[in-house]
N, C-alpha and C positions, 0 to 999 in steps of 0.2 A: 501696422504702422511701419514695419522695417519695410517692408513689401514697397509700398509709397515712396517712402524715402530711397529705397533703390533703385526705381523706375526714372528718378529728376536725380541720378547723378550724384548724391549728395553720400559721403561717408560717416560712420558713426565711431566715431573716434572714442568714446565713453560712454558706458553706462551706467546708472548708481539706482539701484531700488531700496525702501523702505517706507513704514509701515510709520506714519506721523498719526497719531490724534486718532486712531483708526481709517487712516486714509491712507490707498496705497500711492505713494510718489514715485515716481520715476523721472530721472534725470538722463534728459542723453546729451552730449555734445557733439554738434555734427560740425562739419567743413561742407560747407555749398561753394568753395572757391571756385572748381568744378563743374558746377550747376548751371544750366543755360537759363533757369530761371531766377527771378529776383524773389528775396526774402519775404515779401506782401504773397504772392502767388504761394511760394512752401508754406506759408502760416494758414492761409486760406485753405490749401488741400490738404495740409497735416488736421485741422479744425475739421473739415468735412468726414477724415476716416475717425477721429476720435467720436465724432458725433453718435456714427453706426454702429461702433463699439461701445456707448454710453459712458464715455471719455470728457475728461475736457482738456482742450491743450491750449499750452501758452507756451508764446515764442520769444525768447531776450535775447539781444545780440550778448556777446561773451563781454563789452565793457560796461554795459549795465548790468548783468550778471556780477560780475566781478565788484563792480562798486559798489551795489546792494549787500555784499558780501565780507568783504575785505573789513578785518579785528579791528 
């Protein structure tokens, strides 16, 4: 996944792992500011490596993140 993510330019600004419900989560928050690709293209081939790894990935920009969020 980091591998991906470093090939499109993109930085990983955070990482948060933990073990919900028996299920491993992983949280990273990246900056594609950088990125010559748009957000639809990173979700698509972040989804493609997750696939091979028997992953599943979801993509939220940080203000639906944050609103989902927020006490």
């Amino acid at each position: 996944m980091a591998d991906s993510v470093y090939k499109k330019n993109i930085n990983i600004e955070d990482i948060s792992q933990k073990v919900i419900e028996g299920y491993f989560v992983m949280s990273m928050l990246i900056d594609i500011q950088d990125s010559d690709h748009d957000l639809k293209e990173i979700e698509d081939d972040l989804q493609d490596v997750g696939k091979e790894m028997g992953l599943k990935v979801q993509l939220q920009h940080e203000e639906i993140f944050k609103s989902m969020h927020r006490v």
